[in-house]
C-alpha positions, 0 to 999 in steps of 0.5 A: 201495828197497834197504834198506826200503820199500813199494809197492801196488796197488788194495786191497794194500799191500807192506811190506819191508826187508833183513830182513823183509817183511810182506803188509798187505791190505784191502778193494778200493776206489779209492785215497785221493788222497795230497793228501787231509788224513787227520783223525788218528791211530787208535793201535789201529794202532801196535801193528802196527809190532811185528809186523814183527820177528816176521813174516817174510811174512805178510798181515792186514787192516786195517779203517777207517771214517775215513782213518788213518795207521798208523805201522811202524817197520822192523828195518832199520838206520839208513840205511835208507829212509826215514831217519827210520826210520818208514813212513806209511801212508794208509789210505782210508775204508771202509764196513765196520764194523770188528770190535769186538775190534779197536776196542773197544766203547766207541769204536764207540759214540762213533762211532755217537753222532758219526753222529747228531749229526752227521746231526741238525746237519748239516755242522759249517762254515756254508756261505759266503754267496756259495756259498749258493743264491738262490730262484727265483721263485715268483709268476706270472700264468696265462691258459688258454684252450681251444687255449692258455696263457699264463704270465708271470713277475711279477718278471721284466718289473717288474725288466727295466722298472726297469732299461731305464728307470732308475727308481732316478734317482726314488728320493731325490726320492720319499723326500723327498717321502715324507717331507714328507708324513709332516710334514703328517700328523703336524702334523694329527694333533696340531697342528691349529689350535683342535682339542679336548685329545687324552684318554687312553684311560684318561682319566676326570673321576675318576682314583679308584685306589687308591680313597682318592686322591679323600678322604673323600667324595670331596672332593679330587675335586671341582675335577675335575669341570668340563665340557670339549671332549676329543679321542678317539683310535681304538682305545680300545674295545680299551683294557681293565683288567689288573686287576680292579676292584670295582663295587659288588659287580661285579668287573670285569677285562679290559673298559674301565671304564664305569659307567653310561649305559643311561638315557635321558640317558646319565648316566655314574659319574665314574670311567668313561673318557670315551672308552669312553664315547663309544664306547658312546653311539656319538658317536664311531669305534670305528676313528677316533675323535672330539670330544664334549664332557664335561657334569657333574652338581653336586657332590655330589649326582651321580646315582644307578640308573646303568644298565647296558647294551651298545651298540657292542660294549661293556657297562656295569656298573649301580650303584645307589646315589648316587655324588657325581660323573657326567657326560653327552656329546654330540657334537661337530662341529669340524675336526680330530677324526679319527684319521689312523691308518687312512689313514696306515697305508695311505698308508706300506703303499702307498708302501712297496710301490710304491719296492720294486716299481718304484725297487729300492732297494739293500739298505741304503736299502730297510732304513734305510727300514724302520727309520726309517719303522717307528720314526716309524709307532709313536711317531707312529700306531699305538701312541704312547706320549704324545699329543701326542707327546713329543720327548723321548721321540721322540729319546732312542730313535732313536739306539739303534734306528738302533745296533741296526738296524745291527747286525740289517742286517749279521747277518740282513737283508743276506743275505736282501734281496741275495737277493731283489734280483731278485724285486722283486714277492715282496721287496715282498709278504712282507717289507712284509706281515711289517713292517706286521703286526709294526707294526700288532701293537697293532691286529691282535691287540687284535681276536684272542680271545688279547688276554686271555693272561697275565691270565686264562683264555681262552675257547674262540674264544682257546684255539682261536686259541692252539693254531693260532698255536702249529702255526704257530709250530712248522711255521716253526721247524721248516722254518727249522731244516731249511733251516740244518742242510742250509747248516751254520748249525744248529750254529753257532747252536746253540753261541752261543745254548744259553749263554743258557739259564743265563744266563737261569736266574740272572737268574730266580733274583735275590731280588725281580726278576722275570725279563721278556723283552719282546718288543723281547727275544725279536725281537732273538733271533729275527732272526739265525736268521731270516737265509737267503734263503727267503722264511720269513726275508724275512717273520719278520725284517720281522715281527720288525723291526715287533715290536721298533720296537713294543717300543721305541717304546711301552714303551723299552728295559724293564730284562730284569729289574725289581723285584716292586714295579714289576710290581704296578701297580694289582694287590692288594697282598695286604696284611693286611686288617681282620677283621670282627667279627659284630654282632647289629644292622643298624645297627652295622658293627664289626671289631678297634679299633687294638691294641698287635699292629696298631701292632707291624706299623706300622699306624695305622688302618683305612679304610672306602669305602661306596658305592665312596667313601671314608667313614672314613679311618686310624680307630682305633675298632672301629665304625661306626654307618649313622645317623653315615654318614647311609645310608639303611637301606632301600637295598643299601649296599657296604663295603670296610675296608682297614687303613692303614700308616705309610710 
């Protein structure tokens, strides 16, 4: 270097030329590799390159916290070294905290804030998944006896004994056996010869709501009542109201409807669900149901003094007053009558867990059986969306449950299943107790005191159970969230999901929709960060997985957003309501007659229901007398009026 150039030593670097020389040092540390890639250019350091025209020796130090290149322009001609004129100088990191005069306030705070982000998100490249770490095993069998001890490894021997004895060659036999079964458990489920018409839940001889569809007096109703042979599912006593419901003047809410059936003769108001009903008389299972058969009382004499009671785990309301239609029940003995959810249930559980045991299936056979198993389990047993089935229905949401089960295979259940290859025993105990939890959801949290969340206020025993699932929840997350910053996935997924926050705040703001994400929804958000392998993810995506089949295969793909209207069921409308006008007598009911202000807001006349029945219907006078609704003056009567609208 005869002109320019620079040489060092640990800690020291040496800058000069034909005309200069400037001394440049800093803390001793070991020396940064040159292949090493410097991230970018501090420029707080180029002004150092006009120093060496006014400094003939001289010696600085230089402060770092990143490596940098600081860049020199020397005084020597041209032709000097190097030609481009320019020295680069690396400059290793440094712990030391650079002097404020130097880099400025500001940027030292930018600094400190990129440390905690930094330190809160983790590294900011996710780990490749080859590169991540497999899980140990975790279950084992100890035998301590005085002088000795004994333990053994679950997973290791059952996944050695596989292996040796190729049991893997069972696996397609066993699935199609598998299969065949299933095909006999649903043909005599629903397809047994001679067997009583399966009943809703809901079902009753009087289907009354909105209270006006029997007619006046009930009229329209009376066809209905027929005596009949009906089939009753298990689960029904979990089957409540979402809204509330008059009785007379009882309301009732969150409980199945029953009217009725504390007497002797277990005589039951018309518009009680039959098998609720059923289940209260204890003809049938509350888990497996069973057959009665359905005796009517003439119309419309009917019955009256319905009597409340409890039996079974449910209550009855009373009613006294004369109701024109009732019914009575009675066993009925055919084959033929049992809920095969419970024992199909334990069959699937039990098949399940012995193939991913013992016939190691690979990653994408052991998920497409999960998939498809868990969509024909819902649609079929645990919670159906018609019985029979309908094929239509069957059909028209397997093909996308198979697209999106894809797509949740490739993001979140490859990983975490390759994982836990190995561990045959732990991949068949947490992830087939997360799928059958999530379900069997509609059985197992039916018998939780939170059944009740979102349509009133909870007990104790719920709120008690809500603030522990919520701990529970929070401790998951929590731990999920500590397992993804340490393999750089927390940032990533950070970046793809907070975009979705206002997205959702628009949809919510549409006028006339509410916002509704169904749980098929908020599985689908959950499964990709429930995609390591730890045991937390194999359990959360199998329980996310039964969730979503459950969400799907019960309701269907439920639009995000639907209409107020849609929403309101059988719920009050507030609509405007009758105003009752005092009246000095007993037998005279009176309230505003139809006027020019009443047909301006489209309504055409006013309803009146005596007795939950429908008495007066689009009247426009202002009154009514007991004598012309023939009630008897000496008995509590109840009335409700609501005001009749055109459209």
């Amino acid at each position: 270097m005869d002109a320019a150039g620079w040489s060092g030593s640990e800690g020291q670097l040496h800058l000069h030329c034909a005309t200069a020389t400037a001394n440049y040092s800093w803390p001793s540390f070991p020396r940064q590799s040159s292949s090493t890639p410097l991230p970018h250019l501090l420029p707080a350091f180029v002004s150092l390159s006009t120093q060496l025209t006014a400094t003939a020796t001289g010696t600085q130090t230089l402060w770092a916290r990143r490596p940098f290149i600081a860049t020199f322009r020397s005084v020597c001609s041209t032709s000097s070294y190097p030609p481009s004129d320019v020295l680069a100088l690396r400059v290793p990191s440094s712990t030391m905290r650079p002097p404020t005069g130097l880099l400025g306030p500001s940027h030292s705070v930018r600094r400190r804030l990129a440390r905690v982000v930094r330190t809160v998100l983790g590294p900011a490249a996710p780990t490749p998944d080859d590169e991540l770490p497999c899980p140990s095993p975790s279950v084992s069998l100890s035998c301590v006896l005085p002088r000795t001890s004994y333990h053994w490894s679950t997973d290791t021997p059952i996944y050695a004994l596989s292996r040796r004895f190729h049991f893997r060659y069972l696996l397609i036999p066993t699935l199609l056996l598998w299969c065949t079964a299933n095909i006999l458990l649903i043909r005599q489920q629903y397809f047994f010869p001679n067997s009583p018409e399966i009943a809703d839940c809901t079902s009753a001889l009087w289907n009354d709501w909105p209270p006006d569809i029997c007619g006046v007096n009930a009229t329209a109703c009376a066809s209905e009542l027929v005596g009949q042979n009906v089939r009753c599912l298990g689960g029904c006593a979990e089957t409540t109201l979402g809204n509330p419901r008059w009785v007379g003047d009882v309301e009732v809410n969150g409980v199945p409807l029953l009217i009725g059936g504390g007497d002797e003769s277990g005589v039951y108001r018309a518009d009680s669900w039959i098998c609720a009903a059923a289940i209260h008389s204890s003809l049938i299972s509350r888990t497996l149901g069973g057959c009665v058969a359905v005796q009517t009382l003439p119309y419309p004499a009917g019955s009256s003094n319905f009597t409340g009671s409890t039996s079974s785990g449910l209550t009855s309301v009373p009613f006294a007053p004369e109701f024109p239609g009732a019914f009575t029940l009675t066993r009925l003995s055919t084959p033929g009558c049992l809920d095969l959810h419970p024992i199909v249930s334990a069959f699937n559980a039990l098949m399940l867990f012995l193939i991913t045991l013992f016939l190691l299936p690979s990653p994408p056979v052991l998920f497409s059986t999960l998939l498809i198993l868990g969509y024909g389990q819902i649609v079929f047993f645990s919670d159906p969306a018609y019985a029979p089935p309908d094929w239509e229905w069957v059909f028209s949401g397997l093909l996308p449950v198979l697209f999106t089960g894809y797509w949740a295979y490739r993001v979140a259940f490859k990983r975490t299943i390759s994982a836990f290859a190995e561990l045959p025993f732990e991949l068949a105990l947490w992830q087939g107790l997360g799928f059958w939890i999530g379900v069997e959801n509609s059985t197992i949290f039916a018998r939780l005191p939170i059944s009740r969340l979102g349509y009133g206020t909870l007990d104790p025993g719920g709120v008690i159970a809500l603030v522990v699932i919520i701990c529970m929840v929070v401790v998951v997350v929590l731990f999920q969230a500590w397992d993804m910053r340490k393999f750089g996935l927390l940032q990533y997924y950070l970046v793809r999901y907070l975009p979705l926050v206002p997205l959702l705040i628009v949809l919510a703001c549409i006028p006339n929709y509410n916002l509704r994400i169904h749980h098929y929804l908020y599985t689908l958000a959950a499964i990709p960060v429930l995609s390591l392998p730890n045991r937390v993810s194999l359990f959360g995506q199998a329980f996310m997985l039964g969730l979503f089949l459950d969400g799907v295969g019960r309701w269907g793909w439920a639009s995000i957003i639907e209409q107020t209207t849609s929403l309101l069921g059988d719920a009050a409308a507030n609509t405007p309501l009758p105003t009752l006008i005092p009246s000095n007598t007993t037998d005279i009911l009176s309230w505003t007659a139809l006027n020019g202000t009443l047909r301006a807001e489209n309504i055409t006349g006013i309803s009146l229901l005596v007795d939950d029945v429908l008495r007066l219907a689009n009247n426009t006078a202002g009154n009514v007398s007991m004598q012309a609704l023939g009630l008897d003056l000496g008995l509590d009567h109840f009335f409700r009026l609501a005001v009749r609208a055109a459209g």
